[in-house]
C-alpha positions as CSV (number, residue, x, y, z in Angstrom):
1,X,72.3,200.2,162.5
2,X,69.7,198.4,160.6
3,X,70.3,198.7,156.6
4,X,68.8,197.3,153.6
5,X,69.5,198.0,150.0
6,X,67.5,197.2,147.1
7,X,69.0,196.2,143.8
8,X,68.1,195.1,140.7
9,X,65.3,197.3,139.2
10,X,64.9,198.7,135.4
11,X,62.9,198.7,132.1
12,X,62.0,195.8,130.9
13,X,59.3,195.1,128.2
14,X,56.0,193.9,129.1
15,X,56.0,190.0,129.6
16,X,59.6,190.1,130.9
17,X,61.2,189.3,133.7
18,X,63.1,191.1,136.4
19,X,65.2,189.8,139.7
20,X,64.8,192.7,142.4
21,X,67.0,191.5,145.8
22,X,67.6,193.7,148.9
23,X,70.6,193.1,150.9
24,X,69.8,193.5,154.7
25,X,72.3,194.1,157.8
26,X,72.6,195.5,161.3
27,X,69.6,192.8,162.9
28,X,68.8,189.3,162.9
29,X,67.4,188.9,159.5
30,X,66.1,185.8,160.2
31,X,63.8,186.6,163.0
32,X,62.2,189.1,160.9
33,X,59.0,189.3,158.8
34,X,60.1,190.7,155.4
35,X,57.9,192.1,152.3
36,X,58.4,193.8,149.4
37,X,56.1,196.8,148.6
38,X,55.4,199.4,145.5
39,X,54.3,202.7,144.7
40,X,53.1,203.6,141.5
41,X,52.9,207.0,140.3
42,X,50.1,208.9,142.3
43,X,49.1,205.7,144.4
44,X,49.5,204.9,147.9
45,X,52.2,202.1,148.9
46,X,51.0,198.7,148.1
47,X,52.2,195.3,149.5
48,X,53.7,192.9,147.0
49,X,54.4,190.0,148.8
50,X,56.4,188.6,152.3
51,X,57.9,185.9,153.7
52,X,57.6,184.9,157.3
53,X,60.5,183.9,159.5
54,X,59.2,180.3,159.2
55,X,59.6,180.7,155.1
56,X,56.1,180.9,154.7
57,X,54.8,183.5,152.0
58,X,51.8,185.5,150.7
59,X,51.1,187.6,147.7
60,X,48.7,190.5,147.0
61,X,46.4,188.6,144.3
62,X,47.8,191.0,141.2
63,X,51.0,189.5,141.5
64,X,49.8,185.9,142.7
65,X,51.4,183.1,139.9
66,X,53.9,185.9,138.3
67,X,55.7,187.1,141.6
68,X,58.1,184.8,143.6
69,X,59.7,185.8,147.3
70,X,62.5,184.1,148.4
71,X,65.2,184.8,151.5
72,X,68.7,183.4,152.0
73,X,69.2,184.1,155.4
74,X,72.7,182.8,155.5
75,X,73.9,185.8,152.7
76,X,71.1,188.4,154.4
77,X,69.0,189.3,151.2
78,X,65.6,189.2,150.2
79,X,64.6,188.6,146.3
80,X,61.8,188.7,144.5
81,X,61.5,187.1,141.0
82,X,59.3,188.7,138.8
83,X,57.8,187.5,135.7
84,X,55.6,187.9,133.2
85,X,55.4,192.1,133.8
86,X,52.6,194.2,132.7
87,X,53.0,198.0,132.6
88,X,50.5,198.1,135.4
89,X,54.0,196.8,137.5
90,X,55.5,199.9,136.9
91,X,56.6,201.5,140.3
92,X,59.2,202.4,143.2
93,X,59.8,199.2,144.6
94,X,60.9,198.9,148.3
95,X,61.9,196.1,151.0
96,X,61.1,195.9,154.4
97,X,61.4,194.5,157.5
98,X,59.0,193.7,160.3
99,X,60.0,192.9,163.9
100,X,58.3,190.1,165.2
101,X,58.5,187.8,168.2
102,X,57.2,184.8,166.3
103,X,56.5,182.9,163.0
104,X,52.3,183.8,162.1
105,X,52.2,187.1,162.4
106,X,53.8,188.4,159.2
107,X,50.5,190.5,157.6
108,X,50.7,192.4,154.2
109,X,49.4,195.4,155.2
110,X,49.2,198.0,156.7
111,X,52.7,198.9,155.3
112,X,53.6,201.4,158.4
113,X,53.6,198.1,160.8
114,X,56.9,197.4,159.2
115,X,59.7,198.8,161.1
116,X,63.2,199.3,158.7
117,X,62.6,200.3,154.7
118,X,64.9,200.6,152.1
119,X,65.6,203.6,149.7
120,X,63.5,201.5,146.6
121,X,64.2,200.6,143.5
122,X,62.8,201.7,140.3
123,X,60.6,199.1,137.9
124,X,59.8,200.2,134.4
125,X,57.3,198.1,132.1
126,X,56.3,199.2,128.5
């Protein structure tokens, strides 16, 4: 069955950096369109960023420049490498996985198109 665990989250102070990854397993991680969302305190779910089967990425614009997504698909895990942190970062972080025939079609939002989450991981700024 389809699993992914996230890894990786704490408190850091603001201006540091963080490595979240999400080890994936039980589907073809490489056919899928994977993101990373958050949920802050008494907010809805927010997308982060993806990466489309092909490898190609986007970014909400409050992470744009600080934020990087990256895959291995030979190891099955998803990272995101995050710098430069602000408190406003703060959240439940989660990975996710999107079934999707083909490169293109790999959209940030709405987050209930992806199919598979994981359990999150917690991010502290101060």
């Amino acid at each position: 069955h389809v699993q992914l665990v996230e890894s990786g989250g704490g408190s850091v102070q603001a201006g540091g950096s963080l490595r979240l990854s999400c080890a994936a397993s039980g589907y073809t991680f490489s056919r899928y369109c994977m993101g990373w969302f958050r949920q802050g305190p008494g907010k809805e779910r927010e997308g982060v960023a993806n990466i489309d089967r092909d490898g190609s990425t986007s970014y909400a614009d409050s992470v744009k420049g600080r934020f990087t997504i990256s895959k291995d698909n030979v190891k099955n895990i998803l990272y995101l490498q995050m710098d430069s942190l602000k408190p406003e970062d703060t959240a439940m972080y989660y990975c996710a996985a999107r079934r999707t025939l083909v490169a293109g079609i790999c959209p940030l939002s709405p987050f209930y198109s992806y199919n598979y989450w994981g359990q999150g991981t917690q991010v502290t700024v101060s």
